[in-house]
N, C-alpha and C positions, 0 to 999 in steps of 0.2 A: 560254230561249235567250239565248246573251251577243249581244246587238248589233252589238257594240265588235268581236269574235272574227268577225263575220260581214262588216262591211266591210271589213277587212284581210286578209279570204282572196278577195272579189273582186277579178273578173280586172282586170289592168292590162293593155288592150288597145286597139286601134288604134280602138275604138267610143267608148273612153273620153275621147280627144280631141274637145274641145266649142268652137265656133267663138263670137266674139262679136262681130269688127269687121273690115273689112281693115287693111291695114298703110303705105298711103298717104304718109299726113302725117309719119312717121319721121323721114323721111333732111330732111324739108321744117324740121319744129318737133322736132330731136332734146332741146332744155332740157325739154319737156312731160316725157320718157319718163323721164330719166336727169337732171334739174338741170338741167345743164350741160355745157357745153364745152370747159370747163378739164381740168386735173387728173381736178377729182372728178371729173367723168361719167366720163372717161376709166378711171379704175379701177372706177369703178363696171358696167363691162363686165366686168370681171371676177367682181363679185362676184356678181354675175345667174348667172353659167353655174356659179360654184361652188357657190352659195345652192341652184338644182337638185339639186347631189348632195348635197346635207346632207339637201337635202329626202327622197331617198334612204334616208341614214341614220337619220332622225326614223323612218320608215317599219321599220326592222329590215332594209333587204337591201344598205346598203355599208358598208363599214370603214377603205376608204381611197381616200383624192382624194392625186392630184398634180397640181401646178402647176406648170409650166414659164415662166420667161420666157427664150425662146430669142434666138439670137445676131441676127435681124433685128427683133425688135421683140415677135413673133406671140406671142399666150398659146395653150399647150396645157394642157385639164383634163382630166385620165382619171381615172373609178370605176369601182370594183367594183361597180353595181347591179344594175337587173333590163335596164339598157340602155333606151333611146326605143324605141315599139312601130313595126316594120318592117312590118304589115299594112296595107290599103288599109282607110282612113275611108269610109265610107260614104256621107256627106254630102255629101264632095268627088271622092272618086274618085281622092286620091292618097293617099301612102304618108301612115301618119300621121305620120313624123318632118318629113317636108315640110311638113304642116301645123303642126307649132309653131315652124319654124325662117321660116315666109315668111308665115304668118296673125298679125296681131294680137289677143290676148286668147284665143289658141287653146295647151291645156295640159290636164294629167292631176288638175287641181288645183280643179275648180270642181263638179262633179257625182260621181257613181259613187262609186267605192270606192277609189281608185289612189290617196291619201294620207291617210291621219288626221288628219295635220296637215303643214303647210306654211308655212317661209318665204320664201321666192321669190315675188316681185310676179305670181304667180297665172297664169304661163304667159307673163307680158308678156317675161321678160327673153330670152328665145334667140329670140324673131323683131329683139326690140329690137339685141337684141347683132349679128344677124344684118345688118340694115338700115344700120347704122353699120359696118360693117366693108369694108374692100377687097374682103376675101374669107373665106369661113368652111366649114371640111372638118369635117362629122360621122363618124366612123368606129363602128360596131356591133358589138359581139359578141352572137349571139344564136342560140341552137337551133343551135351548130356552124360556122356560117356569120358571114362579115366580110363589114359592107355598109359602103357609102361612099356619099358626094352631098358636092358644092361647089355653094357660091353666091359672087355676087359680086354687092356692093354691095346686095346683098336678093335679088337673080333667081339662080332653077336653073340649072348651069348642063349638070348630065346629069341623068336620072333614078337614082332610087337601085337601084343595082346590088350585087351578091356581088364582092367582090375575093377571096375566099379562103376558107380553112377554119379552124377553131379547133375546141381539144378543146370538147366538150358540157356542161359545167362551165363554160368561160368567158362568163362574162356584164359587161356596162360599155359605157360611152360616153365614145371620145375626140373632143372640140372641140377646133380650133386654129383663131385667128382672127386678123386683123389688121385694126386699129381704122385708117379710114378717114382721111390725112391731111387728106383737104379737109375736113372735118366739124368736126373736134378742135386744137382751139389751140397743143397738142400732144401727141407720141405714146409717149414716153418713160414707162415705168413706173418707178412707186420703189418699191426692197425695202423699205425700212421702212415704208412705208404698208399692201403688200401684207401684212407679216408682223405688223402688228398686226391686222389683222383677223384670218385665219386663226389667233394665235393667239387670240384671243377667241371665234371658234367652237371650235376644238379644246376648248378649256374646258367650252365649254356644251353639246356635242354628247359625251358620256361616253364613253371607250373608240375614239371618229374618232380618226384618223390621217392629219395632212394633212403631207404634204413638200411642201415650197416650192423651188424651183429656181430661180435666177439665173446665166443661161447668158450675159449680154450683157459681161461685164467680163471683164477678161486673168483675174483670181483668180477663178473659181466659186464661189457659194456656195449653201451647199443648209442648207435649216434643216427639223427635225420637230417637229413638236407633234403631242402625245400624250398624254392627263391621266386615268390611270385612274380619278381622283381627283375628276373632274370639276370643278364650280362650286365644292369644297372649296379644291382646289390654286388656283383662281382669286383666291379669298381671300386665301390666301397668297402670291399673287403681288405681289397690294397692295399687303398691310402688310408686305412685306419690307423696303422702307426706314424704317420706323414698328417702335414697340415694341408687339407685342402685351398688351394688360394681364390676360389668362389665357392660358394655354398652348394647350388644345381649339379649335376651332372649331366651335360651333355648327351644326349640319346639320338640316333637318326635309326632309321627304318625304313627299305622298301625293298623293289623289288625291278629286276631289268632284263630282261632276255633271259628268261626262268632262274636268275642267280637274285637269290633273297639274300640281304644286306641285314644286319644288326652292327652299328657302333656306340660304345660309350665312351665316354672321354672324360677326365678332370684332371686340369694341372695343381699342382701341389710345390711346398715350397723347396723341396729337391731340387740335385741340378743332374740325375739322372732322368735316363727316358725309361719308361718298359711299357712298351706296345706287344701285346700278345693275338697272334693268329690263330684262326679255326676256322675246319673244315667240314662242315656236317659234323662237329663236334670235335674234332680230332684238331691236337695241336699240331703245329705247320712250326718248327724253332726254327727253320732258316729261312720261313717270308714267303715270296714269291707273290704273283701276280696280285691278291689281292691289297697284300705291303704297301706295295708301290703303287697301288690308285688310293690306297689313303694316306701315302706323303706327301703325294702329289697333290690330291686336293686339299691337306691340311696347308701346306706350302700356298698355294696360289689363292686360297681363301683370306686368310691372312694377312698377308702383302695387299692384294686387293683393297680388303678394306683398311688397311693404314693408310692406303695413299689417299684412297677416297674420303676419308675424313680427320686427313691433316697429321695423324699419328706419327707416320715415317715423313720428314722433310722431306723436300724435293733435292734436295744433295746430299743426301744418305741413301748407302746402296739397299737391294731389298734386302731382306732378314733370310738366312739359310734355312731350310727346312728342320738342319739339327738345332739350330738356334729356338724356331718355333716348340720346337720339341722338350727344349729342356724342365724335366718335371712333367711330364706328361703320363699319365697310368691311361691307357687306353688297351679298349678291347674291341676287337675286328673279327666278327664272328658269321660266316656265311656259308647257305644252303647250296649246292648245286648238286644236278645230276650228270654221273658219270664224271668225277674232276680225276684231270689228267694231272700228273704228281712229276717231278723231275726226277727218276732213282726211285727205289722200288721201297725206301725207307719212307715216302710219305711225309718227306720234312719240308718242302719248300713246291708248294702248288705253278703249276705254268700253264692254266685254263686264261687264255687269254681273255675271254666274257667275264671273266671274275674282275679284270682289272677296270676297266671302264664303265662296269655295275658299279663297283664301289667310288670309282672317282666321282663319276655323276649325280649318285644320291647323298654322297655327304657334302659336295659342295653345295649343293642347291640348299642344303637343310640348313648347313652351318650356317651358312652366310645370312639365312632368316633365322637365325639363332640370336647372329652375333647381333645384327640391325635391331635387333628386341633388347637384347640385353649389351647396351653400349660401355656400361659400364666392368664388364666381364673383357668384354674384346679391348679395352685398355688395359686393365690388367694384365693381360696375356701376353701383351705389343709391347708393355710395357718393361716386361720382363723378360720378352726376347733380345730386347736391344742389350739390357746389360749382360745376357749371354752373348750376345755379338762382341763389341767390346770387350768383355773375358775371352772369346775367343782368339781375337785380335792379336789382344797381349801375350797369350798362350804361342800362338804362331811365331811372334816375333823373339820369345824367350826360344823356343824352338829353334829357329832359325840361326838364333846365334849362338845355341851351344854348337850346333852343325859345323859354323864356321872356327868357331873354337878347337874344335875336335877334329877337323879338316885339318888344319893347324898345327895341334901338337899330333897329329898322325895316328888321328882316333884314341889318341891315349883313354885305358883305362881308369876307375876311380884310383885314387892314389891310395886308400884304405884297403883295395883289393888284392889279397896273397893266392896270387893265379894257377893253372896247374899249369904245370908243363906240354900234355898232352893236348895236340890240336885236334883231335878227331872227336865232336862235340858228344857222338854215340857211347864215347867211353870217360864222358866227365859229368862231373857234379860241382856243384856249388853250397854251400851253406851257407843259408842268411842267421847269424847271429847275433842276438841282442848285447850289447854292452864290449869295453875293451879287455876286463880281465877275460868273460867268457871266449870273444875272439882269438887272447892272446893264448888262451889254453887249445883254443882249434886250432890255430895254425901252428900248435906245436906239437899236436897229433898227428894231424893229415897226413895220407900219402901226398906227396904232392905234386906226383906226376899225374892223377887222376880227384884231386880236391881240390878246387876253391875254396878257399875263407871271404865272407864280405860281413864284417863285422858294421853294426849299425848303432847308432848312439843314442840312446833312450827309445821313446815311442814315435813312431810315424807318424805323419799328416792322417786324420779320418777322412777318406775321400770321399767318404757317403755327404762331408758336409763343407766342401770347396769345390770350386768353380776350375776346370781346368789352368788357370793360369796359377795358380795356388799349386796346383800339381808340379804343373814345369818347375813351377819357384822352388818346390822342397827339396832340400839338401840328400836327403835319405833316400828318397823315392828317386831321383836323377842317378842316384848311385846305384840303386838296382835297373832302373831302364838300361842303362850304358852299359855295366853287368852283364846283364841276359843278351844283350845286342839286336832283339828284335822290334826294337820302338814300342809306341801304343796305340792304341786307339784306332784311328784311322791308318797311323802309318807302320801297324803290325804287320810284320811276316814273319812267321814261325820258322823260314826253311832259314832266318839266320841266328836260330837259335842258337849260343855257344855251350851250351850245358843240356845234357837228357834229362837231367833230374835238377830241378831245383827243390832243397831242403828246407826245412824253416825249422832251427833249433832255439828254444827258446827254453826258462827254466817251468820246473811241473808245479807253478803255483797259478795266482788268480793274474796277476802282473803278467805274466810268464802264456795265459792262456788270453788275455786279453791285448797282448802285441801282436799275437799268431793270427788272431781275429783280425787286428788291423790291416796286417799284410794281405792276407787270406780277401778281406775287401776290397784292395788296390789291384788285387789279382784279376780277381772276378768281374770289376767293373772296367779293366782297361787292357786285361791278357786271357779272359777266358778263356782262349784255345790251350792257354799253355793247360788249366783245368783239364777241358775235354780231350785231351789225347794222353793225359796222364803223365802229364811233366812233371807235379807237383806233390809234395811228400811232407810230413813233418814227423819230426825225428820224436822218439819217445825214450828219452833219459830213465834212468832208474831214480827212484823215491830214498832206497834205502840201502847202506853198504851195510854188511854184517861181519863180525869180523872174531874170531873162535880159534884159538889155538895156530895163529898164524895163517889160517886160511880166510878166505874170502869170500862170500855169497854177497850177491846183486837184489834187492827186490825193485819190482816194476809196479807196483802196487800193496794194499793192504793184505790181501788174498795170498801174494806171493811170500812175503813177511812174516806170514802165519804161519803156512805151511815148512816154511825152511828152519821156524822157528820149533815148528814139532819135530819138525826130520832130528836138530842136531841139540834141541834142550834147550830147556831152560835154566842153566843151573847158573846164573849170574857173572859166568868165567866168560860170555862172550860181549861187546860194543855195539850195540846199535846207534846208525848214526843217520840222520834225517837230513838229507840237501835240500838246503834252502837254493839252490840256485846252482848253474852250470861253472861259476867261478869258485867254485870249492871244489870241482876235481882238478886234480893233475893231467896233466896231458897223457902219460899212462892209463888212469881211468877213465878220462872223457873217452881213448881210443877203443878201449877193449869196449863197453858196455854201449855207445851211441853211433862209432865213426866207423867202428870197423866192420868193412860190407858181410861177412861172415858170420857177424855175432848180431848185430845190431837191427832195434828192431823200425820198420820206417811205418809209415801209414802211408799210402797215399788217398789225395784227397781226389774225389768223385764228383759228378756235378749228374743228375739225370734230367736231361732237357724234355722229358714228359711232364714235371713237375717243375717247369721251371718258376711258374709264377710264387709258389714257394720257396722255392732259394732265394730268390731275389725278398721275399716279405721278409724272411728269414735274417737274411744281411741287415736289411732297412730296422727293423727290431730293433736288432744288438747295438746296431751301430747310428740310428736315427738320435732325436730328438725327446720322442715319447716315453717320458720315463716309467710310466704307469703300464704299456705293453711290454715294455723289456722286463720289468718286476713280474708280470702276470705269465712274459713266457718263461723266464728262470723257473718261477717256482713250479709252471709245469712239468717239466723235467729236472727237477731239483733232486728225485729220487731215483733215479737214474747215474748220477755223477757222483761217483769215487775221488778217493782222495784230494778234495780240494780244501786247498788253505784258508782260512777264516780269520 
């Protein structure tokens, strides 16, 4: 008897719903359930109630989700599924959609038979969503009949009743909620946060069909995703700003000790990796078992077949797994039931069947891949060796600043005007472009708590060198040595010497396109300093204004206006436009950029839900493709203030 065939035809019924905690401390500790209170949490109510119906479709019985963001704020989710069970629970004595919508840890997802597999935080997220919200209407299609029930703020606020009839075919659940303003910092969704996600599930969920609807603006806008192509088109979606370096993309498929495997792979002529993990839909940004059976078999795949047909010499060592890797867009996307997670964030999978499911089905496939297409697997081979070799040289430039630096006793950049204060928690750094700008920092600064590293023109683009290229450049060794925590592989953040690294640069296109540069080097070789919130860029004022011996700052157009109504227009006052941070005085630079009191910073964000995003995002700006980078400008062209022309 198939097992697998036996629990997907039991019943999904109202016994099925299994209780494990009340729901109390929600509205009390909402960061526990959801993060936070910002933004994220705030979209992350959404994705809880959407993440159910995918759950849905993992299952085989929905095809299509819609999402509404309506004209007062409310999210509506409708699918095609089997609908929430309208039976009385047992256990409680109310209707079981009651029970997952006002019990915590109560869902169709932890016992019985009612999912295979599941992404959704296990039944938590529609009490959760429920509890956070003003107000929340579930609507049923089920056995002919339309049921309803509202809550508010967590409590019932009817029992759930029949409003109506439907043909006996129709089956699905519509939610519309509204996220609580006392709760949330605020309650405003954004289309492009929502429609990166959905499209990255439409991707991995094969054949779903999610429409996106944004009802709140004068112009509507309604987006589909739909990828018959699945985690294939995914791929493609990548490297569209990147040159593929074969035409096919790699695909494997199967299945091993109930853990279903999907990878696609195409290397590209980048000298980055970005390999993205999934879990029953859900991304994994720190790895874990299934990672590591597809380095592993990418690693020994490889190697294997170079020696075997003469590629790698017999006195050249084999090729490093990161060497295989370089320029690789691959997607590693797998099914299982019940995956045990390291840390209760669900970032990095430790289901140890996951790892030997996927080493096994993509070696076996690869290697009838490459045997087919020989002239693909030299390309590849062929282009690991000279990231070998780049690696090498990289090493050995490494190696000798080390002893360099050994040497003169770690000496710092000689261009760096250090603080005095050793306690890394109370200093900062600014990376400055140019010497007049620098020479006006370091004559601001406090400088028992400011570094100055003034920098000379534009940086190396890392998006488009090989690490040894990196070690070589002048500018970039001066901020690794700087920061003190190496890169790449040999990063540690606990010797970080600065809490804040700045990047002050001038507020034009030059001025917004070095920030970028750094901002790249950042991101591809110190991420962490990103995700713990190291990093900031300073925002200068546009315009001094200047009236009867007084002084106003603007920081934009908007501000310029304004101050300009406040004190007149009667021609008695100077407006003056900076071109760049070397036309303040060290006076100005201080009061308006430097000084921690006045001054205004940004800092920069990274959200590893969306990371495959950021990363296309860089590769854009910063790639090759000039036809993408025009096509993304001008999508957000309306959007960006004051930029110099």
């Amino acid at each position: 008897m198939n097992t697998e065939e036996t629990e997907t035809n039991q019943e999904y019924g109202a016994d099925q719903i299994q209780i494990l905690e009340g729901l109390e401390a929600v509205r009390k500790r909402p960061g526990m359930y959801i993060g936070s209170t910002s933004s994220r949490g705030l979209h992350h109510l959404v994705y809880e109630i959407v993440d159910n119906a995918v759950d849905e479709a993992l299952a085989g019985y929905c095809n299509n989700v819609d999402v509404s963001v309506n004209a007062d704020n409310s999210i509506t989710v409708i699918d095609d599924g089997r609908g929430i069970p309208v039976g009385i629970n047992h256990k409680t004595g109310i209707p079981a959609v009651e029970v997952v919508f006002t019990i915590l840890h109560a869902g169709g997802k932890f016992g019985g038979g009612g999912y295979k597999v599941s992404g959704g935080l296990h039944g938590v997220g529609a009490s959760v969503v429920n509890a956070l919200s003003s107000w929340l209407e579930v609507t049923i299609y089920h056995e002919g009949k339309i049921y309803r029930q509202r809550y508010e703020q967590g409590k019932t606020i009817y029992k759930l009743k029949v409003i109506g009839t439907c043909d006996l075919d129709k089956t699905g659940t519509m939610i519309t909620f509204l996220p609580d303003d006392t709760v949330f910092e605020e309650i405003v969704f954004d289309f492009d946060i929502l429609q990166t996600r959905f499209r990255e599930i439409a991707f991995l969920t094969k054949g779903l069909k999610i429409v996106l609807r944004y009802l709140r603006s004068e112009k509507k806008i309604e987006k589909v995703y739909h990828y018959k192509g699945g985690i294939k088109e995914f791929v493609e979606y990548l490297n569209r700003s990147k040159t593929p370096l074969y035409p096919d993309i790699i695909y494997c498929e199967g299945k091993q000790n109930g853990v279903m495997v999907e990878i696609a792979i195409q290397h590209n002529d980048s000298f980055t990796e970005n390999t993205y993990g999934f879990v029953n839909s859900i991304n994994t940004p720190e790895g874990g078992t299934h990672i590591i059976g597809f380095r592993n078999a990418i690693t020994k795949t490889f190697n294997d077949y170079g020696r075997k047909n003469k590629i790698l010499k017999h006195n050249e060592p084999n090729l490093n797994g990161e060497d295989i890797r370089e320029g690789l867009t691959a997607i590693v996307s797998i099914k299982i039931k019940d995956p045990q997670f390291e840390g209760q964030t669900k970032q990095k999978l430790g289901s140890s069947e996951a790892r030997s499911a996927v080493d096994n089905i993509l070696s076996s496939q690869l290697e009838m891949f490459l045997e087919q297409h020989p002239s693909v697997a030299k390309k590849i081979i062929e282009k690991s060796i000279l990231s070998q070799r780049a690696r090498e040289a990289a090493r050995k430039a490494r190696d000798l600043s080390r002893r360099k630096s050994a040497m003169d006793g770690m000496s710092l950049p000689g261009k760096l005007a250090d603080c005095t204060d050793k306690d890394p928690k109370k200093c900062e750094i600014y990376i400055v472009e140019g010497d007049s700008a620098g020479g006006s920092a370091k004559s601001a600064r406090s400088r028992a708590t400011q570094a100055i590293l003034p920098l000379r023109g534009k940086i190396l683009n890392v998006e488009k060198a090989r690490m040894d290229r990196i070690y070589g450049n002048t500018e970039i060794k001066a901020m690794i040595t700087a920061f003190g925590t190496g890169i790449h592989d040999d990063f540690d953040i606990s010797k970080l010497r600065y809490d804040k690294i700045i990047i002050m640069t001038d507020a034009d296109v030059d001025g917004a396109h070095i920030a970028t540069l750094m901002l790249t080097f950042l991101y591809r070789f110190m991420p962490e300093l990103i995700k713990k919130g190291h990093v900031y860029l300073a925002k200068p004022p546009l315009y001094k204004i200047e009236k009867n011996k007084k002084i106003w700052y603007a920081y934009n157009d908007d501000e310029l206006n304004k101050i300009m109504a406040e004190i007149g227009r009667d021609g008695s006052n100077t407006i003056q436009r900076y071109k760049g941070l070397g036309e303040m005085d060290a006076e100005q630079l201080w009061g308006t950029t430097m000084d921690p009191s006045r001054r205004i910073l940004l800092r920069v964000t990274m959200d590893e839900e969306i990371s495959s995003e950021v990363d296309l995002t860089f590769t854009t700006l910063m790639g090759d493709k000039v036809e993408q980078r025009r096509e993304f400008i001008e999508a957000r062209a309306k959007d960006v203030k004051n930029l110099d022309t």
